[in-house]
C-alpha positions as CSV (number, residue, x, y, z in Angstrom):
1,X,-11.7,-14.0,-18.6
2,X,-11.3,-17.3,-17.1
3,X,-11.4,-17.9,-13.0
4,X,-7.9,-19.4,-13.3
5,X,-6.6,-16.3,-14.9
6,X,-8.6,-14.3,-12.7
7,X,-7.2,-16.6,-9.9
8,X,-3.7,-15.5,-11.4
9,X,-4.5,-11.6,-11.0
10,X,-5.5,-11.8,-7.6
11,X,-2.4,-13.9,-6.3
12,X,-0.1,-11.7,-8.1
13,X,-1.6,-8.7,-6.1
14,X,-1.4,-10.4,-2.9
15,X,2.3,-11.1,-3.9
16,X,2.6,-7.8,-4.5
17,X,0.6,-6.4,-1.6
18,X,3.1,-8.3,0.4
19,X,6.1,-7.2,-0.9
20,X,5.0,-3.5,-1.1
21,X,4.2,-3.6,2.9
22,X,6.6,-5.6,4.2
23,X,10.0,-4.9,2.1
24,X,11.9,-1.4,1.9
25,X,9.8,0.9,0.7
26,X,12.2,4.3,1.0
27,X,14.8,5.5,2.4
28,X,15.8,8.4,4.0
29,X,19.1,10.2,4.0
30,X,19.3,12.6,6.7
31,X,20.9,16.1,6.1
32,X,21.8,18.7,8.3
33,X,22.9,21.2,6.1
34,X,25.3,23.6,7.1
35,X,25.7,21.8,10.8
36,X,26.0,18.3,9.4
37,X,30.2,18.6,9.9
38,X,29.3,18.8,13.6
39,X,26.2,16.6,14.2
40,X,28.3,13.6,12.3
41,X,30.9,13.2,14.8
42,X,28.9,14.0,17.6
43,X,26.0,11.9,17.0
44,X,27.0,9.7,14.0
45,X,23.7,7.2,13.9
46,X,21.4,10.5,13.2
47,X,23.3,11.2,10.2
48,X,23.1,7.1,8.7
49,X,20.8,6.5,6.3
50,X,17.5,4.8,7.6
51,X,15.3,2.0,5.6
52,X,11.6,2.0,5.8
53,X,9.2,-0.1,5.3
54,X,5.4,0.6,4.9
55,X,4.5,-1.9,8.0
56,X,7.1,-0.9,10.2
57,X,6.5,2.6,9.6
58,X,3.0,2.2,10.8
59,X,4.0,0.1,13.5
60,X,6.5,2.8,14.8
61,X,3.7,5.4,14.2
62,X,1.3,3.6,16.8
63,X,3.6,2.8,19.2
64,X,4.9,6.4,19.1
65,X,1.7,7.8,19.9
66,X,0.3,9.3,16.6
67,X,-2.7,6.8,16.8
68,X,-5.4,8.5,14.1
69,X,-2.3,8.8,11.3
70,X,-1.1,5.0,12.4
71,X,-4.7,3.6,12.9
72,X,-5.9,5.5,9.3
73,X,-2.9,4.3,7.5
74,X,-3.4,0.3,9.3
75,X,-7.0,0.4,8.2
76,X,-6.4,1.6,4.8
77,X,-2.9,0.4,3.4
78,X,-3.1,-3.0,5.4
79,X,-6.4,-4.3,6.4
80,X,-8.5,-2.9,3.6
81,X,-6.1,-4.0,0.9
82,X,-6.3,-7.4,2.5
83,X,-10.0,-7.6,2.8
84,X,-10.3,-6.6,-0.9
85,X,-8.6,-9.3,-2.3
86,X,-10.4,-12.1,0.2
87,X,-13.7,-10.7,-1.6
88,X,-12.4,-10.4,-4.6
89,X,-11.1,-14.5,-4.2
90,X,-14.7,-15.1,-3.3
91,X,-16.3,-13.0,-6.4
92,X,-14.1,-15.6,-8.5
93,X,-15.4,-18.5,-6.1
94,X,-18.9,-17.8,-6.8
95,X,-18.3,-17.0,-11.0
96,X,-16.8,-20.1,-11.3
97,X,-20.0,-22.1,-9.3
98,X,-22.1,-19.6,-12.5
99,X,-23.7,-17.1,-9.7
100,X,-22.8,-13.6,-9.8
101,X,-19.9,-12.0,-7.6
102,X,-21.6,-11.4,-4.5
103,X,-23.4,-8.8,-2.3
104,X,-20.4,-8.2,-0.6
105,X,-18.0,-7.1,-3.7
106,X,-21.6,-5.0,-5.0
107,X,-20.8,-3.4,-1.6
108,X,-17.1,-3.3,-1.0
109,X,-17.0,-1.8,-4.9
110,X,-18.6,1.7,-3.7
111,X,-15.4,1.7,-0.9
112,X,-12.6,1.2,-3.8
113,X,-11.8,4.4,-4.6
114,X,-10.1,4.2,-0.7
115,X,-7.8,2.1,-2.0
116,X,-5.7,4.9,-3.7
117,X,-6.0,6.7,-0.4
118,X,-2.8,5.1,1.3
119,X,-1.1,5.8,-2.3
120,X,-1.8,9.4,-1.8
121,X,-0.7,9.3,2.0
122,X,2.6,7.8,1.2
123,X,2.9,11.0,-1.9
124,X,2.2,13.4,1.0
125,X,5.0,11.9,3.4
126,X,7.2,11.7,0.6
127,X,6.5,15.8,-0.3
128,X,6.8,17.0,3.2
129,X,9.9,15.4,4.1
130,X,12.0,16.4,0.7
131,X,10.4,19.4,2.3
132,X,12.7,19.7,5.4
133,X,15.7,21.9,5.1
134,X,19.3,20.6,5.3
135,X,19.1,18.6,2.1
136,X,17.3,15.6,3.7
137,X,16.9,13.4,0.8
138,X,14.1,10.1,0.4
139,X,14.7,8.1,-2.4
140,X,11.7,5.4,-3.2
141,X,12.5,1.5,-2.7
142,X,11.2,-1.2,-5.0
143,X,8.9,-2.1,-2.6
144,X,7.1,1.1,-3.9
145,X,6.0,0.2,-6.9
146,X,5.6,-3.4,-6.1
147,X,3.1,-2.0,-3.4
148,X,1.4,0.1,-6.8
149,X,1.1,-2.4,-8.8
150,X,-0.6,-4.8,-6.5
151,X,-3.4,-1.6,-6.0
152,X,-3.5,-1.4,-9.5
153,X,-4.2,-4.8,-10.5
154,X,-6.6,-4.5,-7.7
155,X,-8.3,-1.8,-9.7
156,X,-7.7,-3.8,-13.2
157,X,-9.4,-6.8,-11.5
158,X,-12.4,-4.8,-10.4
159,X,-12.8,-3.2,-13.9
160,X,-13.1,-6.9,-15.5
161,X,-16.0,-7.8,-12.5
162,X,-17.6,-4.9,-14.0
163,X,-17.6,-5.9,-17.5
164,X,-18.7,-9.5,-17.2
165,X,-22.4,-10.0,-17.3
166,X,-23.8,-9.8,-14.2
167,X,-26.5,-13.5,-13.2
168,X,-28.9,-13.1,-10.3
169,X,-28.3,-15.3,-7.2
């Protein structure tokens, strides 16, 4: 594959990346069940549906408190996703000068199976909350898959690095 079509992958990850972290990724209509004729006039904003997305979510989860879930989810859905596809750029860089990708992608290629971690995080928040009682319901965003996709292109791109023949540098 070419290094502008590679070029083309990588963008339309970051793109994707950007959307997925930035734009609504679910929302959640609260439910009280049984109580929720007397919590709605009482305390009306606790029963209107809330918009989330993956940034701010994090954000609110660090300045709450709950540092290790905030810091693990900043590390792995934000700043690792990030510092992937600056390598990645780079392994294209150094394929288009003829050399091979680069001891840093060799490297950061052992750490990619990470990159489904924040995937699975955002499953297990998902689970537990359609877990509550009182029919609290989260319905996924399209910032969801957009967020997907850009991890699996990510994955798609790292397949086709693995594949090409590798040169010495």
């Amino acid at each position: 594959m070419a290094p502008s079509q590679l070029r083309f992958i990588l963008a339309l990850s970051a793109l994707l990346l950007g959307l997925g972290l930035f734009a609504p990724v679910m929302t959640l209509y609260p439910g009280f069940g049984s109580y929720t004729g007397i919590v709605k006039p009482l305390a009306p904003y606790l029963t209107e549906p809330r918009t989330f997305s993956l940034f701010g979510s994090i954000i609110t989860l660090l300045r709450e408190g709950s540092l290790f879930i905030g810091g693990l989810l900043l590390v792995f859905t934000v700043l690792f996703p990030i510092a992937k596809l600056g390598v990645y750029w780079t392994a294209v860089d150094h394929l288009a000068q003829g050399r091979g990708p680069g001891k840093i992608y060799e490297r950061l290629s052992h750490l990619g199976k990470f990159s489904m971690l924040d995937i699975l995080v955002v499953a297990l928040l998902v689970i537990a909350i359609k877990g509550l009682p009182g029919g609290t319901i989260i319905t996924l965003e399209w910032a969801a898959p957009a967020f997907c996709a850009s991890i699996l292109l990510t994955l798609y791109f790292s397949s086709i690095l693995k594949t090409r023949p590798q040169t010495k540098e």
